[in-house]
C-alpha positions in Angstrom: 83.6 87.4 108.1 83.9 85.7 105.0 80.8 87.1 103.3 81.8 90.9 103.9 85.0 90.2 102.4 83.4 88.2 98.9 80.8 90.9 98.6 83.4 93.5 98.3 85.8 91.8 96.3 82.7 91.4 93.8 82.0 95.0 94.3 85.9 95.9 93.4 85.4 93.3 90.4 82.1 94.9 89.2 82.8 98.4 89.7 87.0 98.5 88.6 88.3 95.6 87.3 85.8 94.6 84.4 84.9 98.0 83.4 88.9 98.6 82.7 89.0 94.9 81.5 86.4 95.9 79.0 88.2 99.2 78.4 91.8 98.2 77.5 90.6 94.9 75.6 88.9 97.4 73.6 92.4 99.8 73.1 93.9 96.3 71.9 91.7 95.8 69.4 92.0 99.4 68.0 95.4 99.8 68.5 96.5 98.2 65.3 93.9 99.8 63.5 94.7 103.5 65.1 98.6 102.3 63.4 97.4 101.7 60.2 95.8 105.0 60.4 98.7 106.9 61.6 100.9 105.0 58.8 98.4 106.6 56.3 98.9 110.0 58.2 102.4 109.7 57.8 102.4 108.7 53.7 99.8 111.7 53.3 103.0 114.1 55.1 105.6 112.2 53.0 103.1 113.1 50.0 102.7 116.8 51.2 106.4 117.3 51.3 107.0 116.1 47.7 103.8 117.7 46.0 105.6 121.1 47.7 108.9 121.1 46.3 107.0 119.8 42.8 104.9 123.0 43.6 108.3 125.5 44.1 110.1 124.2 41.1 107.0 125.0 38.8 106.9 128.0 40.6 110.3 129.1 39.7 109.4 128.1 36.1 106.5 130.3 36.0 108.5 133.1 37.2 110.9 132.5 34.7 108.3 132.4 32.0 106.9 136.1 33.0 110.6 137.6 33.1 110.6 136.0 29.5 107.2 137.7 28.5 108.8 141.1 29.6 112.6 140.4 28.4 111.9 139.5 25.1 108.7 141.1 23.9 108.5 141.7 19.8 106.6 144.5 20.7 108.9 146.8 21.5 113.1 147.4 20.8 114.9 143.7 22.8 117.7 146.0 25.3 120.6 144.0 25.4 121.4 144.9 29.0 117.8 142.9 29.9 118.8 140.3 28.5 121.8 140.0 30.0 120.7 140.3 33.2 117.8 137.7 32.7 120.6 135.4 31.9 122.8 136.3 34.5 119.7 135.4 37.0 118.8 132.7 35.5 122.0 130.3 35.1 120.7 127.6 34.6 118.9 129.0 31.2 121.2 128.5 28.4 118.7 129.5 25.4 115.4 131.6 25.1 113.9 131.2 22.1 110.4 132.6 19.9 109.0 131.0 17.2 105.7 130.6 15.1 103.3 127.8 15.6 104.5 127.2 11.8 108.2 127.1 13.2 108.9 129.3 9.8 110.8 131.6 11.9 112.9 131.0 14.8 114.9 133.5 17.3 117.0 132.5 19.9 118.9 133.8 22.8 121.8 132.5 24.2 123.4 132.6 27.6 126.8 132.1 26.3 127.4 133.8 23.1 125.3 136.0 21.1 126.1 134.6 17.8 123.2 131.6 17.6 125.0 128.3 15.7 122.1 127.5 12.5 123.1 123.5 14.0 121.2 124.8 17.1 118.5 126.2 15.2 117.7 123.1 13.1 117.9 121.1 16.1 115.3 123.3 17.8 113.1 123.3 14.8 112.9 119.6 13.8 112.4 119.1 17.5 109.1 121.2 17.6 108.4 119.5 14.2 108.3 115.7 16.1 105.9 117.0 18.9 103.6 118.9 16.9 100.5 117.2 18.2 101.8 118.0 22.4 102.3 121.8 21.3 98.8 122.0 19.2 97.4 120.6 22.9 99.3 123.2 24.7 98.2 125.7 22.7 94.3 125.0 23.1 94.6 124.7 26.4 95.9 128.4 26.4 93.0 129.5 24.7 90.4 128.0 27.1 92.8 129.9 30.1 94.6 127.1 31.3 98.2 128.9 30.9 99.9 125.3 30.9 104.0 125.5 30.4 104.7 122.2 28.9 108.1 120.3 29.8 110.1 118.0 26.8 112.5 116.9 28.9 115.5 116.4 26.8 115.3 118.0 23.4 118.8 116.2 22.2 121.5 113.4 22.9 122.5 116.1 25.2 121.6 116.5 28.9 119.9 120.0 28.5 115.9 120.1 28.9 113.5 122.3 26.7 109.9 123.3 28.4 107.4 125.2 26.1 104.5 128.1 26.4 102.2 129.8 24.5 103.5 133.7 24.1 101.3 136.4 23.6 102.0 139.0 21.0 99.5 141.5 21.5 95.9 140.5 22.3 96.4 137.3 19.8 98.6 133.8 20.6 100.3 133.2 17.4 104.3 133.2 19.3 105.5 130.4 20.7 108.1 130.6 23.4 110.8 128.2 24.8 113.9 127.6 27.2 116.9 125.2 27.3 117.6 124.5 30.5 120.4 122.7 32.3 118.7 120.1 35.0 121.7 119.4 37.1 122.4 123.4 37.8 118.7 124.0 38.1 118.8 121.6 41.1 122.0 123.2 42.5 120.5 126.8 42.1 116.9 126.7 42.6 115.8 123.5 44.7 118.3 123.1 47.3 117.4 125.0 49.8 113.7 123.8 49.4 114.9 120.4 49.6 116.6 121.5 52.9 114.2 123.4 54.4 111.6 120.4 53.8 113.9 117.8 55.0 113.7 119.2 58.5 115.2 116.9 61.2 112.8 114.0 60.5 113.2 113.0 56.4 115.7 112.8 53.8 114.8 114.0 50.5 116.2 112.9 47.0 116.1 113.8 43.4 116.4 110.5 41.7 118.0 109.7 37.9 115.2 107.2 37.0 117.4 105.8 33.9 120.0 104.5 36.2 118.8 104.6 39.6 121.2 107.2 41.4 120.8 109.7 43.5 121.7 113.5 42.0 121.2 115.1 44.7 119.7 114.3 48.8 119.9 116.6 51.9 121.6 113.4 53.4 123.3 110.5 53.1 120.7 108.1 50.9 120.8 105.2 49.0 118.2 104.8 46.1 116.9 101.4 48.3 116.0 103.0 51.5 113.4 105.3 50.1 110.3 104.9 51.0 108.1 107.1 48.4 108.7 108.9 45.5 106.9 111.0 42.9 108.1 112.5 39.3 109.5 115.7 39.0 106.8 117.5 37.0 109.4 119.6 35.6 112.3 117.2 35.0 110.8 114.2 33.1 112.8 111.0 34.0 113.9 113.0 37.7 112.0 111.9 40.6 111.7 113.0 44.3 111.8 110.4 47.1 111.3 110.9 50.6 112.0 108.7 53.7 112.5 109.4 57.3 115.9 110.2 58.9 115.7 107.7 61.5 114.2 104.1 60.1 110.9 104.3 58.1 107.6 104.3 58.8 106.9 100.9 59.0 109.8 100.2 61.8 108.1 103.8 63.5 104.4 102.5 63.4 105.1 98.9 64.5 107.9 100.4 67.3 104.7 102.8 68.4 102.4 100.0 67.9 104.7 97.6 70.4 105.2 100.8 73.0 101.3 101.5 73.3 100.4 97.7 74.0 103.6 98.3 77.2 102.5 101.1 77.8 98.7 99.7 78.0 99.9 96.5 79.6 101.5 97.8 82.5 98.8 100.2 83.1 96.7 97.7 83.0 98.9 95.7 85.7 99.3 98.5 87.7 95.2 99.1 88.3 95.2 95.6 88.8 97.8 95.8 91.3 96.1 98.9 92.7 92.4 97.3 93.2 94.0 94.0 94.6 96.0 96.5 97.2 92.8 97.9 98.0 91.3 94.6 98.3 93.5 92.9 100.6 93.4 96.5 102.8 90.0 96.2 103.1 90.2 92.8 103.8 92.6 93.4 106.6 90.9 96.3 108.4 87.6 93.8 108.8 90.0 91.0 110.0 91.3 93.7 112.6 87.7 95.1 112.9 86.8 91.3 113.5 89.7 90.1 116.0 88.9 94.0 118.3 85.4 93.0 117.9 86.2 89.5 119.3 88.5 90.9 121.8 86.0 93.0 123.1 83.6 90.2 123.2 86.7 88.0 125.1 87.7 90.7 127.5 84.3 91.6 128.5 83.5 87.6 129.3 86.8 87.2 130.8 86.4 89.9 133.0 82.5 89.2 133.9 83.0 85.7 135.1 85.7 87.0 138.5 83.3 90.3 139.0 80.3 87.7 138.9 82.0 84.7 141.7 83.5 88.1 143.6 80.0 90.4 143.7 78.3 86.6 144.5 80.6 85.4 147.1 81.0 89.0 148.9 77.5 89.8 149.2 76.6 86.4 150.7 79.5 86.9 153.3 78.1 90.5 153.5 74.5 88.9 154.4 76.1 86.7 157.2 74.5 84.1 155.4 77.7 81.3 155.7 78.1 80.5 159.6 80.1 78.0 159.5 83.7 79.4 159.6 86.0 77.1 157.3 83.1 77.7 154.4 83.7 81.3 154.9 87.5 80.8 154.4 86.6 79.0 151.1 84.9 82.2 149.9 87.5 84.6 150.9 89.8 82.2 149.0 87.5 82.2 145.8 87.3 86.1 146.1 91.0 86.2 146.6 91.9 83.9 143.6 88.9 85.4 141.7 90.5 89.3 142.4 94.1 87.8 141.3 92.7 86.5 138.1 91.1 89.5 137.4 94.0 91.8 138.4 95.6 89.6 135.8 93.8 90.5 133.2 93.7 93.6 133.6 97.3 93.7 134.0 98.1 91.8 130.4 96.2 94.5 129.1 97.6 97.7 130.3 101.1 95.6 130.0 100.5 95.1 126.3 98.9 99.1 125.6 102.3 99.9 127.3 104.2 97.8 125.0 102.5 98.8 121.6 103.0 102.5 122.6 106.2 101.7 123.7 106.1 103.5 127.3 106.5 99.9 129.1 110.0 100.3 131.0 112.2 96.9 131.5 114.3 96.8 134.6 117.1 94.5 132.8 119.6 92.8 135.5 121.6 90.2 135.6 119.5 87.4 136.8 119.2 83.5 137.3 116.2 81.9 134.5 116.1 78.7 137.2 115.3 80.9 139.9 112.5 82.8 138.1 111.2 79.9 136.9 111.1 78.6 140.6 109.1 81.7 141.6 107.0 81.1 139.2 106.6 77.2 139.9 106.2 77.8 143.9 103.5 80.6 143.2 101.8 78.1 141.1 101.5 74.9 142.1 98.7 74.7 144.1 96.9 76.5 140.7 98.0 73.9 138.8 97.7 70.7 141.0 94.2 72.0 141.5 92.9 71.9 138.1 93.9 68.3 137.9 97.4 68.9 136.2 100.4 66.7 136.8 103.8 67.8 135.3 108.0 67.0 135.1 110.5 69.6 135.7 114.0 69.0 134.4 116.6 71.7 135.1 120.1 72.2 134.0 122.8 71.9 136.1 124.6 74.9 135.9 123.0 78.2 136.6 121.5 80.1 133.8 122.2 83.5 134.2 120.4 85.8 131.3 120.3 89.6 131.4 116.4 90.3 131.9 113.5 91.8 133.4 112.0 89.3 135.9 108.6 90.1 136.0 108.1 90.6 132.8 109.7 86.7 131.8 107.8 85.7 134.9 104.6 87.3 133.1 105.8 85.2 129.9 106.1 81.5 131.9 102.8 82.1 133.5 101.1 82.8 129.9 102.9 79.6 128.5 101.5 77.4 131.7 98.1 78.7 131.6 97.5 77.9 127.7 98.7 74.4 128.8 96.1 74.3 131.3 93.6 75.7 128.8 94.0 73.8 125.8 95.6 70.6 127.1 91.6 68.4 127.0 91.8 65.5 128.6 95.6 64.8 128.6 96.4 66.9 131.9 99.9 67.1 131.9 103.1 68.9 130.6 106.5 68.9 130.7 109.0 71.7 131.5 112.8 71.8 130.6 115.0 75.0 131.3 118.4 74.7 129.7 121.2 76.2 127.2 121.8 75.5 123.6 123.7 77.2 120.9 121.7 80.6 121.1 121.8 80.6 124.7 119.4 79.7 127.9 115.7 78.7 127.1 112.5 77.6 128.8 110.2 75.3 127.4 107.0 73.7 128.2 105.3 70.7 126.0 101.6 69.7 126.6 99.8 67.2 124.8 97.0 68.7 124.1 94.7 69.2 121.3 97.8 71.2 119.4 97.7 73.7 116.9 97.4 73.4 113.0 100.6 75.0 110.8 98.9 77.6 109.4 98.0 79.0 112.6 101.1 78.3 114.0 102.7 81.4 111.1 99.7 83.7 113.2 99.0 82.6 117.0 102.1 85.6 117.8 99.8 88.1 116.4 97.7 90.7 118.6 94.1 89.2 118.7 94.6 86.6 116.6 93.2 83.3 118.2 92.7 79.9 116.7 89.2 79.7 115.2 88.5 75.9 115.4 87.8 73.2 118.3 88.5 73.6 121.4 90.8 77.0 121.1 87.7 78.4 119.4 85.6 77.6 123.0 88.0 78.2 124.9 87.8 81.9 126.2 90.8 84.5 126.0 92.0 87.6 125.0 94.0 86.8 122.5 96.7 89.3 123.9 98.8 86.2 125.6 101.6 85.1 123.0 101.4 88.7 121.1 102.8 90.2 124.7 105.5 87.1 125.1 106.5 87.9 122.0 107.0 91.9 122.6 108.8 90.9 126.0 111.2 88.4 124.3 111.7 90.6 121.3 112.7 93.6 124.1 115.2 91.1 125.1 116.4 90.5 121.5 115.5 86.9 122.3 112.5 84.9 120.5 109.0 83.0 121.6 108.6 80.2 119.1 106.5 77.0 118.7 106.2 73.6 116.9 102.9 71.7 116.8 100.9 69.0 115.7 97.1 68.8 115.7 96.1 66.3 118.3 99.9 65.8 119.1 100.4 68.4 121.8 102.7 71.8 121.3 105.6 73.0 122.5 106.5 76.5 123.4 110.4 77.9 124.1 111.5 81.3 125.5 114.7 81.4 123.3 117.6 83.6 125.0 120.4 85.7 123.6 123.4 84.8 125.2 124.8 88.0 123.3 121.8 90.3 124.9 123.3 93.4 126.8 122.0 96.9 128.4 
């Protein structure tokens, strides 16, 4: 029985158990790795987000820069009206301006008056004069068809930013073109939205003053130490963009989705585990049941042979007329007879106990004495008993014991109880029998002092089939149906069949009553 059971445990353990073992130590020891990589995916996003509103803002400078070329064209007669409207567009664009790359000449256009200060001029002028080397750079790049527009940042001690560009007059680049800008109201007008839109419900964006380390502008509430990344404005020299999720950062995200995979992976794991050691001990169980039927069989079939063997044996020789003397002839009628009860007996335990496991067995509950059944019982078998070489004590109580019951099938009980006494008492033929009340109500008990019955079989001997699989229980023959149906007919009358045992000390067996049992 044992080696059916090992070989498919090892199966279970070949087939499952290390192959998932094998599988989810292997999802440990990628999981942090899969993080790192998911961090990265995340920084690339965070970088994706930034680089786009960089993009839009040059974008929007580049569009500015071809409303210039149109607007304010040398070629042709400037219309006041134009310009105007540029302006009004553009409100963040407080001068245009057009110069030489000699900065001998210089006109500009102003958002707010059309009267151009000469202080502004001069400022303009010795400004282009100290970066002569960036616009010399800007303008070779033009020529080799990069169309670079070159931010200064701020072009005075005021907050106003001037970006520069190569402006064609004609087929030749000999203008060079300019716009004062205010940062602060180019944010307000221009970026906003984009900033918006890109924040989404998952990141906070922020334009950051990189002089003093305050936020201008975020979609959300943000403090310059929460952000995770940032990148320069392209546009706005000393501006920068930082990004960072709404809820924690990525760090807290990856290591939160790092702990939640390894729970979710542990108790996956558990749960196959659980799984194959459910299927185990099924499997397990069905050949211990497969086993005790098999045994059963085997029980029955020898139970029921050795009565059919005495009774065919003992008839046909009285059928032969071989016995003539007349008092052996009454012996074999009387080993027929006892042979036939036997067997009736076993028969009847076993459509008794089909009955009770389909529960179709009916109970005729009355009101009834326990002393007087257990009389019947005693008076039916004494000369059984006394014949096997049994001696035993009786000790009643006083007082009636009334119990609400069905007599045969507690007279069916005492007689199972008396004949494992008789079976597994060895050498030591004798028991003792006490009817009486406690707390619970009436009981009857029988002690042997027999061979006794270990404590782990004692948690199993109720059981259908089960039977003791050492010693002399082990030899001795049985169905194993005995204490499983005393059980069933005590449980029916809400009462209990219980035991305590020693090995080699003997056992004793009670029929527990409910005193509060009623029909």
């Amino acid at each position: 029985m044992q080696k059916p059971i090992k070989k498919i445990g090892l199966i279970l353990l070949l087939i499952f158990v290390l192959p998932i073992s094998a599988f989810f130590i292997y999802q440990f020891s990628n999981l942090n790795e899969s993080e790192n990589e998911i961090n990265k995916i995340y920084l690339k996003q965070l970088e994706a987000i930034l680089y786009s509103v960089n993009q839009y803002s040059e974008d929007i400078v580049s569009s500015w820069v071809n409303e210039i070329n149109l607007t304010f064209l040398d070629e042709k007669k400037i219309d006041e009206i134009e310009i105007e409207s540029f302006f009004s567009n553009n409100k963040s664009i407080k001068n245009v301006f057009i110069t030489d790359f000699q900065f001998s000449s210089i006109e500009i256009f102003s958002n707010e008056n059309k009267n151009t200060p000469d202080s502004l001029k001069k400022t303009i002028i010795k400004f282009l004069n100290r970066n002569k080397d960036k616009i010399e750079k800007l303008e070779h790049f033009y020529k080799v068809g990069y169309e670079r527009i070159e931010s200064f940042g701020r072009y005075s001690n005021s907050e106003l930013y001037l970006c520069l560009f190569p402006k064609k007059s004609g087929n030749k680049i000999n203008k060079l073109g300019g716009f004062i800008f205010n940062p602060v109201e180019f944010i307000d007008n221009n970026l906003t939205s984009k900033i918006s839109q890109a924040c989404g419900e998952e990141f906070i964006i922020a334009i950051i003053n990189d002089s003093n380390r305050e936020v201008i502008h975020s979609c959300d509430q943000i403090t310059v130490d929460e952000i995770l990344l940032t990148k320069s404005l392209w546009l706005l020299s000393g501006l920068s963009l930082g990004v960072k999720m709404k809820i924690g950062n990525i760090e807290d995200f990856v290591s939160q989705r790092f702990y939640k995979n390894i729970i979710i992976l542990s108790l996956l794991f558990i749960v196959l585990l659980v799984g194959m050691a459910l299927i185990y001990y099924n499997i397990r169980n069905e050949l211990k049941l497969t086993q005790l039927k098999s045994d059963f069989i085997s029980n029955v079939s020898h139970e029921l042979r050795t009565p059919l063997s005495l009774i065919s044996m003992y008839s046909e020789t009285l059928v032969l007329d071989r016995i003539k003397n007349e008092d052996k002839k009454k012996e074999y009628y009387s080993v027929i007879n006892t042979e036939t009860n036997r067997l009736n007996k076993i028969v009847n335990s076993i459509l008794n106990f089909s009955k009770m496991e389909s529960g179709t067995r009916k109970f005729d509950f009355k009101k009834c004495s326990l002393i007087e059944i257990h009389n019947d019982v005693i008076k039916t078998y004494d000369y059984h008993i006394k014949s096997k070489g049994f001696s035993y004590t009786v000790k009643l109580a006083e007082d009636d014991l009334e119990i609400i019951a069905d007599k045969d099938s507690i007279s069916e009980s005492i007689i199972n109880l008396i004949e494992n006494a008789l079976k597994y008492s060895n050498e030591n033929k004798k028991f003792d029998i006490n009817v009486d009340s406690n707390d619970s109500g009436p009981f009857w008990e029988i002690k042997d002092y027999g061979i006794g019955i270990g404590l782990e079989d004692q948690k199993k001997i109720f059981e259908k089939f089960y039977r003791v699989s050492s010693g002399l229980v082990h030899n001795t023959k049985g169905t194993g149906l005995g204490l499983s149906l005393v059980q069933q007919i005590m449980s029916a009358h809400q009462g209990e069949a219980n035991v305590k045992s020693k090995l080699d000390d003997g056992s004793t067996f009670r029929l527990q009553f409910n005193k509060n049992f009623s029909v």
